[in-house]
N, C-alpha and C positions, 0 to 999 in steps of 0.2 A: 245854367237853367235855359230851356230853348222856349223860344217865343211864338207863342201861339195867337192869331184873332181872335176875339170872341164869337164869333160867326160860326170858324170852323173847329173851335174847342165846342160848340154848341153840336153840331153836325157829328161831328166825332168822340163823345162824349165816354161811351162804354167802352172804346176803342184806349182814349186817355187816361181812363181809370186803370184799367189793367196795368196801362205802363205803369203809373205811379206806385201800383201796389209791389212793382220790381224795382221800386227806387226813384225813379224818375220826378224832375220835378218842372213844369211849365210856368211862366209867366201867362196871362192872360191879356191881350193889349186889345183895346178899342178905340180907333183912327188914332192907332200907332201911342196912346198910352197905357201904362201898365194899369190894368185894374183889380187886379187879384191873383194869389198865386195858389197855383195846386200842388200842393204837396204831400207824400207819404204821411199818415197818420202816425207813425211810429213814431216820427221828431219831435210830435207834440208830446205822445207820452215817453220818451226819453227825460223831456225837459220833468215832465211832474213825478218820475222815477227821481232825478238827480234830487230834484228838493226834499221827496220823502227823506230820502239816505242822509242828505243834508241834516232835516230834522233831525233823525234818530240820533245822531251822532251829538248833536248837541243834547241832547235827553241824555244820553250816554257820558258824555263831558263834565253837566249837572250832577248825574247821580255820582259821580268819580268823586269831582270837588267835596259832596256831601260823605263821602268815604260808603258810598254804599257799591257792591262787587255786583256784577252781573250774576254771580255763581248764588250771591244772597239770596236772590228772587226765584231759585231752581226749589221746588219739593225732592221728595226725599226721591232717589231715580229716574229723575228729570233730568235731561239732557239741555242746553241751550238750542240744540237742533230742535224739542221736543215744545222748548216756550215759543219758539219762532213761529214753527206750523200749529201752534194750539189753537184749534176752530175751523185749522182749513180741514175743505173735501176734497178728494181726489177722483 
């Protein structure tokens, strides 16, 4: 992570975003301590992706224990593909 001032993270602002949106990630130091980091947004929702999947799995886990089949909860030519995206738009 490369260290930036706050000064000239302030100065260079739309110049530091772009990097970050290519990965990158800065420290923010002011009279040489760190005060905040800038980071790609994607890590944050990485993190609330992994818990979702987390959750389901244990949803998943539950309804096993209770003997109930993922295939149970399909209507009649319903696919698991078909319960997954039920409600999204494209």
């Amino acid at each position: 992570m490369l260290e930036i001032g706050a000064n000239e993270a302030n100065n260079h602002l739309p110049e530091l975003l772009n990097r970050v949106e290519k990965g990158e990630s800065f420290l923010i130091t002011r009279n040489g301590h760190a005060v905040a980091e800038l980071t790609p947004a994607a890590n944050i929702e990485g993190d609330a992706i992994r818990k979702t999947v987390e959750e389901m799995r244990r949803f998943r886990e539950g309804l096993r224990q209770r003997g109930v089949r993922l295939g149970d909860l399909l209507q009649e030519g319903q696919s698991l593909r078909d319960l997954a995206h039920d409600g999204h738009s494209y």
